[in-house]
N, C-alpha and C positions, 0 to 999 in steps of 0.2 A: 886346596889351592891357597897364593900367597897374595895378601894386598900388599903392595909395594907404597913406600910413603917417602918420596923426595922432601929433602932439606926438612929430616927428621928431630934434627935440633936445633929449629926454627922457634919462630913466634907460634906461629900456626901450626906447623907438622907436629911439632913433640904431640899437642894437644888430639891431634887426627892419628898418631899412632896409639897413643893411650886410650881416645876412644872407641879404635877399631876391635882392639886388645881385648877393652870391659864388652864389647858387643861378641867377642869369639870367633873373633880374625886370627889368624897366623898372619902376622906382623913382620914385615923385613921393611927395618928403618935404613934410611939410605943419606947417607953425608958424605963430604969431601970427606973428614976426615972423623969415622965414629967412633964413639967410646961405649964399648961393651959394659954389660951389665949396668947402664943408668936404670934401665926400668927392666922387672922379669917379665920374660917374657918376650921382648922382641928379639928381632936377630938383626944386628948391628950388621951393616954393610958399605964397604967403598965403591960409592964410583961418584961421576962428574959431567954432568950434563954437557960439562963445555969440551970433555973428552969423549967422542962418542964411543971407543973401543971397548971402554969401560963400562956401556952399559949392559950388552946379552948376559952377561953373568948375574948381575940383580936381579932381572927382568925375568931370567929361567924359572921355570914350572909357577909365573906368577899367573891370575889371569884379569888383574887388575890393579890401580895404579893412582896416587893422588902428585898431581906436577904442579910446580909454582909456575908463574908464567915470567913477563924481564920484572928483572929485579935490579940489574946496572946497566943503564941505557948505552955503556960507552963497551959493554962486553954480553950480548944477547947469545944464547947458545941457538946452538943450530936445530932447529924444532923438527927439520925434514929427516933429521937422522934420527931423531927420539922416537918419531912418527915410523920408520923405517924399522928399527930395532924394536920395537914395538907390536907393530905387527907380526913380525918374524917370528917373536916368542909365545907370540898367543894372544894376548893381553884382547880382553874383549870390550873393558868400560877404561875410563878414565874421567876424570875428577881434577878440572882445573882452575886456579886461583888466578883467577886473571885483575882485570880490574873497570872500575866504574866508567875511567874516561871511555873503554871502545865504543858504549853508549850515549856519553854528555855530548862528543864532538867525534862524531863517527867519520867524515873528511877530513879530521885536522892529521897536516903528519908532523904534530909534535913526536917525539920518539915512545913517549910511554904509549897514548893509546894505538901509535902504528906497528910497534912490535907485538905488544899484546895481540891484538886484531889478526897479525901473522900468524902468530900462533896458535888464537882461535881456528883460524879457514885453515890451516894443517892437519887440525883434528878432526876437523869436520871433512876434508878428503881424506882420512885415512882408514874407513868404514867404522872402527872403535864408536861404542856409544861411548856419548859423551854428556859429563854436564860442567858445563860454566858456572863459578861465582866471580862474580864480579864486587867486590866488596868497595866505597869509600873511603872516607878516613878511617885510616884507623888507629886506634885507641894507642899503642905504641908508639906513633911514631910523636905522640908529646916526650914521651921518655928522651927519645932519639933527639929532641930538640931541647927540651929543657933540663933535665934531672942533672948534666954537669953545672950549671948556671945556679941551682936551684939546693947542688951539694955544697956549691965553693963561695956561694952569692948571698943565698937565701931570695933570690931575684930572678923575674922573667920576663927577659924584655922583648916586648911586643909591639907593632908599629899599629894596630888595629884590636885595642882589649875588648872592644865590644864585638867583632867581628864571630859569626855564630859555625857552628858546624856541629855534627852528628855523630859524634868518634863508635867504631866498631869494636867488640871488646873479640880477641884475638878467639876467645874459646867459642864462641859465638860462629865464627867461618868455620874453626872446627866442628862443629858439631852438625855442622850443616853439608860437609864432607861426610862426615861420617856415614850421615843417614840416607845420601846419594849415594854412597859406597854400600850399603850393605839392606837398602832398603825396596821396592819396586816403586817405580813412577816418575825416576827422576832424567829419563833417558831424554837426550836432546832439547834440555831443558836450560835457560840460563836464566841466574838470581841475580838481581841488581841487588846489593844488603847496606843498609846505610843505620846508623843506630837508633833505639828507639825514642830519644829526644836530642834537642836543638839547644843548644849551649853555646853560651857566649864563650871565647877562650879566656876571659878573667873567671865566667864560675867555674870552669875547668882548673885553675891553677889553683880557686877554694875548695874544690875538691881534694886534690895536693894536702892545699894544706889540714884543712881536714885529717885526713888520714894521717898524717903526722902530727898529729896536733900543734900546730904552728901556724902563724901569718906568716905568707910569700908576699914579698914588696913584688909590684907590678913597676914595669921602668918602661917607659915611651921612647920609641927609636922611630928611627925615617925609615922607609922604605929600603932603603940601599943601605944600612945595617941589619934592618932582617935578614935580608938573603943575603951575607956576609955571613950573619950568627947561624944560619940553615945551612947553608950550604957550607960548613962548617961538618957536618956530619952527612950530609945527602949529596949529590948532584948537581952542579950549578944553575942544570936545565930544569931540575924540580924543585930547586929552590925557588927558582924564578917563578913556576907554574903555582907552588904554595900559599904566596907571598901575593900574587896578584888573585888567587882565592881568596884571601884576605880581604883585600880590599874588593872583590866586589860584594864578600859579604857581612859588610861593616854595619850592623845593626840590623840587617835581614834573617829571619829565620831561613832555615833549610831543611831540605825535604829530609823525613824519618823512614824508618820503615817497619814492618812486622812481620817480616817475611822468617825470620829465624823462628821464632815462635810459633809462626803457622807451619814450616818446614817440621819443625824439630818437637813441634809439639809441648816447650820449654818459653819460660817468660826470657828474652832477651838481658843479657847483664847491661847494668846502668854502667855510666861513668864514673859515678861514685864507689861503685864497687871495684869496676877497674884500679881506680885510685888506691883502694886498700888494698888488692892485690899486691899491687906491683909498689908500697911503698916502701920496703927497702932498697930498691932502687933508685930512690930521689934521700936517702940518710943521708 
């Protein structure tokens, strides 16, 4: 049989198909638009969550499946058809990346955690075993906010440097994918995963510079430049929701967790190491 891996050259999926791969999955990576032969071994495939016609053909003789959950608040695919086309093919588990808020603020209908939240109750009426990750910050999305600032600048400007958070390192949700996918115990199970330390976002950008061996000047903004410079690459609606994390957690530690380690049996990556991963992305 086939695990099937949505948004396979992703942050998170590449990782969840290479680690299906090294476990002795038969692998069909799935993108809008794939490029054969990245890695031996899988089998590159088209189709489009937001297109549903395009899915029974991926999903044929699979009988399991890793799904992202919204990922652009302003274009949510339709989950009852994933959930429909899905069952039709077989598919018996599935493995979804959803996210923290459907737990921090379970009534709120901002749009992340109300579509997530849909998406969760879809799977769960569609008999498919199911396990949720719900992951926090994650370690990326500094990239996604800083590393042009920090290529053209040597600067990251922040309206809160002391303000703390837990960033997720991306292989970390993989791997905890993985071991729900191909492990026993994780059936109807959901992981809240937050990283395993609390970091101010200036040690975060010494981190950066760390790895590149360099000081990053830190620059002070107001509030309504932050979500200006975020919302710049994200959402305006998640800019906003970021940005007022920030401020509420301006000198407050935040909650960690060891769930990846206890899942996965593996020490969780630091942020430091995140940081040298991904430093040629901030050259």
């Amino acid at each position: 049989m086939v695990a099937v891996v949505f948004g396979a050259r992703g942050n998170v999926g590449r990782h969840v198909a290479d680690g299906l791969l090294a476990a002795g999955e038969q692998v069909r990576a799935v993108s809008r638009t794939p490029a054969a032969g990245l890695t031996p071994g899988w089998e590159a495939a088209a189709a489009d969550l937001d297109r549903p016609e395009t899915l029974p053909a991926v999903l044929d003789g699979a009988d399991k499946v890793f799904l992202y959950g919204m990922l652009n608040p302003q274009k949510p695919y339709d989950i009852e058809k994933f959930a429909a086309a899905a069952t039709a093919a077989g598919i018996r588990q599935v493995v979804l990346l959803s996210s923290v808020s459907v737990v921090l603020d379970p009534d709120a209908d901002h749009p992340v955690p109300r579509l997530n939240r849909t998406i969760e109750e879809a799977i769960q009426r569609s008999g498919m075993d199911w396990t949720f990750l719900r992951p926090g910050t994650f370690a990326t999305n500094t990239r996604t906010w800083w590393a042009e600032s920090i290529r053209t600048d040597n600067v990251v400007r922040l309206p809160y440097p002391l303000a703390q958070s837990a960033p997720v390192h991306e292989k970390d949700i993989a791997a905890l994918a993985v071991t729900a996918l191909t492990e026993p115990g994780h059936s109807h199970q959901a992981y809240t995963i937050y990283g395993a330390e609390s970091l101010t976002l200036q040690q975060q950008v010494e981190y950066i510079g760390a790895a590149l061996g360099r000081h990053i000047r830190i620059e002070h903004v107001s509030d309504e430049q932050a979500r200006a410079e975020v919302g710049r690459t994200m959402h305006p609606v998640v800019a906003e929701a970021i940005v007022s994390q920030w401020a509420a957690a301006n000198g407050v530690p935040v909650l960690t967790s060891a769930i990846a380690e206890k899942i996965t049996g593996k020490p969780a990556h630091t942020y430091a190491q995140w940081a040298v991963d991904h430093s040629d992305d901030f050259r």
